[in-house]
N, C-alpha and C positions, 0 to 999 in steps of 0.2 A: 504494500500500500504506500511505503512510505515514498520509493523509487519510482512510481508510477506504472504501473506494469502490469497487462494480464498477463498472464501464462495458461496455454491451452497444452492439454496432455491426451496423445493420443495410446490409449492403453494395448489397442491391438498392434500397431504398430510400432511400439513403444519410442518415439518419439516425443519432442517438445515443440514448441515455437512461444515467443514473445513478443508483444505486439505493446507499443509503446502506449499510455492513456494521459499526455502531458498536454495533447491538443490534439486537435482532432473535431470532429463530429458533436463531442457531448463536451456539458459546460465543466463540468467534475468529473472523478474515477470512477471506476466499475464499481460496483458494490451487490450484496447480497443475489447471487449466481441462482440459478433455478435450469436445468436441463429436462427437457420434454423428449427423449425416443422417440418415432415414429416416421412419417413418412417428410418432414419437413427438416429433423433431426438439429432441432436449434437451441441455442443457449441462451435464455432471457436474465438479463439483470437490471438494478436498478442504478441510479448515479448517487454516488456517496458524498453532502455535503451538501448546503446552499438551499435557497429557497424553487429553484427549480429543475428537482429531481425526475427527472421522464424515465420512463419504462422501455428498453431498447432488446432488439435480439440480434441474434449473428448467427446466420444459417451455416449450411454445413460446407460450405462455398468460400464464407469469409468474410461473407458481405454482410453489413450493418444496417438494421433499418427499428425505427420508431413504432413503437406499439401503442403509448399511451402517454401524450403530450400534459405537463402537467399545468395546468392552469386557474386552478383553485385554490391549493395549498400550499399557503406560505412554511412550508415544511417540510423537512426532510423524510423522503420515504425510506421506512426501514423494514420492512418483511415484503418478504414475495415468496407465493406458494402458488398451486395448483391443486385443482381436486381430483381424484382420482381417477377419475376417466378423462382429465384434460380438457373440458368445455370448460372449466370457469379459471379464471386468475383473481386472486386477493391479494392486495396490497396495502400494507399498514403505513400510516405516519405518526411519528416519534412524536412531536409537540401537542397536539389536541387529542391523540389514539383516535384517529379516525381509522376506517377497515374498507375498503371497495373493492366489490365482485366485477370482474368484467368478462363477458363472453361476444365471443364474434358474430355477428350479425347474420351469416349463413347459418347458425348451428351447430358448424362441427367443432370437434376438439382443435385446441392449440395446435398438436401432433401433426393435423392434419396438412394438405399441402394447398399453397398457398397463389391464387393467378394475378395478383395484383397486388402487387407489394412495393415502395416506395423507399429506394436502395439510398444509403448516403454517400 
């Protein structure tokens, strides 16, 4: 956290790579990881710090894009989860404990794969 830096680990291939988070796309670091399986096979997190924390993912490709623009909460998001079967995302903030469910608008799960997606 402190260097600035994701680090992705590829278990099958037992490989790394490191991917700088000093600038870029988001206003802050990567913070609190959440991985969904499935046919989209992407890593959602949230940005750690500041009053606007967005919800970001990175497919399996490596490309970056915007899940859930923050606009409300002068706060820092700090939990991100998923429900079991991947149609809903919860996300908490630290200052007021607020909680919100968000599901996609098709109906299917997170997992699922995705035709119009908004790359950074």
């Amino acid at each position: 956290k402190t260097k600035k830096q994701l680090i992705t680990l590829d278990l099958e291939k037992q490989t790394w790579s490191r991917t700088s988070t000093l600038s870029g796309a988001f206003d802050t670091e990567p913070d609190q990881l959440a991985r969904i399986l499935g046919d989209s096979d992407a890593l959602y997190f949230c940005e750690d710090g500041g009053t606007a924390s967005d919800i970001h993912g990175r497919d399996k490709t490596g490309k970056f894009f915007t899940v859930v623009k923050n606009k409300g909460e002068d706060d820092e998001n700090t939990g991100l989860a998923f429900s079991p079967d991947g149609k809903f995302m919860f996300v908490a903030y630290q200052k007021n404990s607020h909680v919100y469910q968000f599901w996609r608008e098709d109906g299917l799960p997170f997992d699922a794969s995705v035709a119009d997606i908004k790359y950074h």
